[in-house]
C-alpha positions as CSV (number, residue, x, y, z in Angstrom):
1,X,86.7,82.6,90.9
2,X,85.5,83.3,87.1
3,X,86.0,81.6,83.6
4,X,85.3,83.9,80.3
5,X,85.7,82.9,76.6
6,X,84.7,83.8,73.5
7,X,85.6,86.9,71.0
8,X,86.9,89.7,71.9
9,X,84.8,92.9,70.6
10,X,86.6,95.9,71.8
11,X,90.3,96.9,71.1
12,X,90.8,98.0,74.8
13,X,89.8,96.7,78.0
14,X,89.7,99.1,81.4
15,X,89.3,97.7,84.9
16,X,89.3,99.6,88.1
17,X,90.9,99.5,91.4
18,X,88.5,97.4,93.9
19,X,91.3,96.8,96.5
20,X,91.9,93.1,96.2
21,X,94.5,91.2,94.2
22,X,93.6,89.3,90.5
23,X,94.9,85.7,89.5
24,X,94.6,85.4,86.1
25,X,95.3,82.5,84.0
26,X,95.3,82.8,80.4
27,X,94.0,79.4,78.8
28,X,94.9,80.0,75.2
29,X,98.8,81.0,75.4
30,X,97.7,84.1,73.1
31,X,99.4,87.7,73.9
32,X,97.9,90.3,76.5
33,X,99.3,93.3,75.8
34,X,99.4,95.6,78.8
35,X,98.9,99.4,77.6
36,X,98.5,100.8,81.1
37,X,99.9,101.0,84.2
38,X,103.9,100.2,84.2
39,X,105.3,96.4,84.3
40,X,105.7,93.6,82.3
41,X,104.4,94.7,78.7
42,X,103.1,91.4,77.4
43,X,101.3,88.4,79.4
44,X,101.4,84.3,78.1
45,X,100.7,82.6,81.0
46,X,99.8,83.9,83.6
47,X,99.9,86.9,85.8
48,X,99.3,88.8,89.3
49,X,97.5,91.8,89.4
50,X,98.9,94.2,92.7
51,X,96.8,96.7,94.0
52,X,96.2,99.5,91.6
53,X,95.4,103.4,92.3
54,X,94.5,103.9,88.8
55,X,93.0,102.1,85.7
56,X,94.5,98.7,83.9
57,X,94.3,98.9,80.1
58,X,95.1,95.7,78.3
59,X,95.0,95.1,74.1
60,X,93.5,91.5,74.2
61,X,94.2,88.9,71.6
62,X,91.3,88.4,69.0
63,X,90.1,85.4,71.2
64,X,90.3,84.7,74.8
65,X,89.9,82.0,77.2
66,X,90.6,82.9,80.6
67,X,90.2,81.8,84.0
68,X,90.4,84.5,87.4
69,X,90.9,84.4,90.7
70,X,90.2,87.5,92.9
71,X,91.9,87.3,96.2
72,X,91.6,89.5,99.5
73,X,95.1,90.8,101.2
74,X,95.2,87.7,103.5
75,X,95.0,85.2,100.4
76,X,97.3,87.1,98.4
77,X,99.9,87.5,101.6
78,X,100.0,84.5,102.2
79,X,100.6,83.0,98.5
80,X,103.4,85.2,97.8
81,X,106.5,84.9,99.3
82,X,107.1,89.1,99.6
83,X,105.6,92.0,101.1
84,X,102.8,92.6,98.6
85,X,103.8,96.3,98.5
86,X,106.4,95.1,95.8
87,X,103.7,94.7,93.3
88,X,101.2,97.8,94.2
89,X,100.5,99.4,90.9
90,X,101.6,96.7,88.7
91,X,100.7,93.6,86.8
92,X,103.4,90.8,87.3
93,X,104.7,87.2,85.8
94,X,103.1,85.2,88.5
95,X,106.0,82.9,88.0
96,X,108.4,85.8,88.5
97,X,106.8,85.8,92.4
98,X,106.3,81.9,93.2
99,X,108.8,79.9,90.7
100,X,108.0,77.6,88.5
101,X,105.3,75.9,90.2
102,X,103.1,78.6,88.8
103,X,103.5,77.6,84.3
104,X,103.6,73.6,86.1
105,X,99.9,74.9,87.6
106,X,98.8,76.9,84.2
107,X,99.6,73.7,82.0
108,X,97.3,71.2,84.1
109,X,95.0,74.4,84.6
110,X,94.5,73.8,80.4
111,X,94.8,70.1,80.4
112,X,91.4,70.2,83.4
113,X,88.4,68.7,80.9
114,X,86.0,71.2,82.0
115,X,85.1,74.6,84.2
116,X,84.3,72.6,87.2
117,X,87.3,70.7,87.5
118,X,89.5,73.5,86.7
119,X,87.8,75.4,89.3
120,X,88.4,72.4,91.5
121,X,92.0,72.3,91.1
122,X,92.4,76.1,91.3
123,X,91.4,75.8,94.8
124,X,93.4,72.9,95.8
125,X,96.1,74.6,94.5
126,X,95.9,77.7,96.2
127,X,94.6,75.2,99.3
128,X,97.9,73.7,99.7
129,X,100.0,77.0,98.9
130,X,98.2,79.0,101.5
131,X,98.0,75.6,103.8
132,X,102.0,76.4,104.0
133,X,102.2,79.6,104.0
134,X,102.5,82.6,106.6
135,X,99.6,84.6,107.8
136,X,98.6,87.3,108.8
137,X,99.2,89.8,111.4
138,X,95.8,89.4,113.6
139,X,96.1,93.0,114.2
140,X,96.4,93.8,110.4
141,X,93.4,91.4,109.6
142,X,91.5,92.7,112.3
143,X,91.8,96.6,110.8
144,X,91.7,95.2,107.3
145,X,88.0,94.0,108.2
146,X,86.9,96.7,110.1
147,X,87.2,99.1,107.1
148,X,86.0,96.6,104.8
149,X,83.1,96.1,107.3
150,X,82.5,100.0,107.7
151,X,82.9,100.1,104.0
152,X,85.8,102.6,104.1
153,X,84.3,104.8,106.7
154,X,86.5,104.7,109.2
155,X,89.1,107.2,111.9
156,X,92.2,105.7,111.4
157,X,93.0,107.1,114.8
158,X,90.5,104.5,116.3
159,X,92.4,102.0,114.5
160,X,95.9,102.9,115.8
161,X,94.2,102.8,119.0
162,X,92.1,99.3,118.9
163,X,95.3,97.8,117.6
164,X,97.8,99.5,119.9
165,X,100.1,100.2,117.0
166,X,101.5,103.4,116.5
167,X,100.5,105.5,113.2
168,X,104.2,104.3,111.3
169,X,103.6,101.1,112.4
170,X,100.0,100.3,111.0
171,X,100.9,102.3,107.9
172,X,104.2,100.1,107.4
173,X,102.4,96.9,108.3
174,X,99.3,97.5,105.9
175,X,101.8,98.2,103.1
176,X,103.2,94.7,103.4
177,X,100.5,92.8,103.8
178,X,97.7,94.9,102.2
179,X,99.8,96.4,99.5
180,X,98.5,100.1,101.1
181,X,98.4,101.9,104.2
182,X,95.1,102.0,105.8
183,X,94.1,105.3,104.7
184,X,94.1,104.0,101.2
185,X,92.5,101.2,101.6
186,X,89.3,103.0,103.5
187,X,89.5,104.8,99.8
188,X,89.9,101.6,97.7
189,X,87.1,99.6,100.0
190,X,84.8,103.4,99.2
191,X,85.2,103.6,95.6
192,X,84.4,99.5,95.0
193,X,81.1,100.9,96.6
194,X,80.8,103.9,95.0
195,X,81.2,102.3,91.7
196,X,78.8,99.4,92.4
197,X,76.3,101.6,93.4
198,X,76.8,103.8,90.2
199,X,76.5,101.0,88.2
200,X,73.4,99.7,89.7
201,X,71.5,103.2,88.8
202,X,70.3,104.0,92.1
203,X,69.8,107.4,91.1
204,X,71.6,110.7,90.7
205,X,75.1,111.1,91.0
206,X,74.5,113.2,94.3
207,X,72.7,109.8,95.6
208,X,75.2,107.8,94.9
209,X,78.1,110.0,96.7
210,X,76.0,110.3,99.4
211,X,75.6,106.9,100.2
212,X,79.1,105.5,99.5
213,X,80.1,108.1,102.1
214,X,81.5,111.0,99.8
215,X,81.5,114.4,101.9
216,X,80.5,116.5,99.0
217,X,80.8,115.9,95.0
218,X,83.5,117.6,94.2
219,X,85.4,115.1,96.5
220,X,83.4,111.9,95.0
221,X,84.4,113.1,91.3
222,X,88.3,113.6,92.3
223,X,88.1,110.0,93.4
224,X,86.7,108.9,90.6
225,X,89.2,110.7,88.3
226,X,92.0,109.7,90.5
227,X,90.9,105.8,90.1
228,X,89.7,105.6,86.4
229,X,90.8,108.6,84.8
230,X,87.2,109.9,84.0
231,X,85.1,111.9,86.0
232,X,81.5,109.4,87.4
233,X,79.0,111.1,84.5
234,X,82.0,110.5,81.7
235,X,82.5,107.1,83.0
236,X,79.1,105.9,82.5
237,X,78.9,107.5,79.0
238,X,82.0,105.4,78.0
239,X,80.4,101.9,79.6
240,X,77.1,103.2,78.5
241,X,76.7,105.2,75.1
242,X,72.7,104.1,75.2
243,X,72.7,105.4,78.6
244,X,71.2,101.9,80.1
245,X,73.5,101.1,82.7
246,X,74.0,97.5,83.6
247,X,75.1,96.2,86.4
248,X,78.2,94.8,86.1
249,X,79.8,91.8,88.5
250,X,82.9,91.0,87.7
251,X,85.3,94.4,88.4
């Protein structure tokens, strides 16, 4: 969970796929303007972000006040009532998913007299939703963890097998409750990695595919074109014109 305010100093933001599901609250009632991918094209209140395979480019408002929530599968299966497939590669009215309990929580969400009791709220909030709600399938958390534990090196195969399911099956499953079959995942869980460890400046590019698990470069640069649009070098040019990277926490 994360608070940010203040004045906004670029005309676009960009945020990458990390394989988890964003809350976001927007404290001020000013207009996000979504630019990139498809959905709803302007944000109030507040809104879900699904799993995403390729950047998120907003317009923000001159000013911003806004308060996140990053949630793994399990938290965000079990907070909306639909397979979460539904909102992979969109950005989505949270109220349009979970009624109008969400704009009741935003407006005491603004109304909280400071971070820490926002924060505090937040959680009982999502507490007593996910208190409520359905889980699940052990089988599905059990191969969610695995790749998030082997940090997206994994066989499938050995998955179908530890879990007894048949290749349709998992695949099907995971798109419901993970928003992405397995094989995706392992990718999604790779390039978080890949891109925190690019951040970091470790060392040369070939370090950094090497020890995110990247076969060869030309396989780590598709990945990173296919996620952000940019190949890794351009990528840190754009975050980076000085070329000083900075490690960066909260994408």
């Amino acid at each position: 969970m994360w608070e940010t305010r203040g004045t906004t100093t670029e005309p676009q933001d960009r945020h990458y796929p990390h394989g988890m599901f964003e809350l976001l609250v927007n404290l001020m009632g000013n207009r996000y303007r979504l630019l990139q991918p498809r959905g709803t094209g302007t944000f109030v209140t507040t809104w879900l972000v699904g799993q995403q395979l390729g950047p998120i480019v907003t317009a923000p408002p001159d000013r911003h006040h806004v308060l996140g929530i990053r949630l793994r599968p399990a938290g965000a299966y079990a907070l909306l009532a639909a397979p979460l497939g539904v909102v992979t590669g969109l950005v989505v009215e949270l109220e349009d998913l979970v009624g109008p309990t969400a704009r009741e929580f935003v407006e005491r969400c603004r109304d909280a007299p400071s971070v820490a009791a926002r924060f505090g709220l937040a959680a009982a909030w999502l507490a007593a939703r996910l208190t409520a709600a359905r889980t699940i399938d052990p089988a599905i958390a059990w191969a969610a963890a695995e790749i998030e534990a082997r940090e997206g090196r994994v066989v499938i195969a050995e998955l179908r097998k530890e879990t007894g399911l048949s290749k349709t099956r998992l695949a099907t499953a995971f798109r419901e409750q993970v928003g992405v079959t397995p094989k995706v995942y392992a990718r999604l869980v790779r390039f978080r990695l890949a891109l925190a460890l690019l951040e970091s400046g470790i060392g040369p590019l070939a370090d950094v595919a090497l020890a995110a698990g990247y076969y060869d470069q030309p396989h780590f640069n598709a990945e990173f074109r296919g996620f952000t649009g940019r190949s890794p070098r351009e990528l840190l040019v754009a975050r980076y014109p000085s070329g000083v990277p900075i490690v960066r926490t909260d994408e």
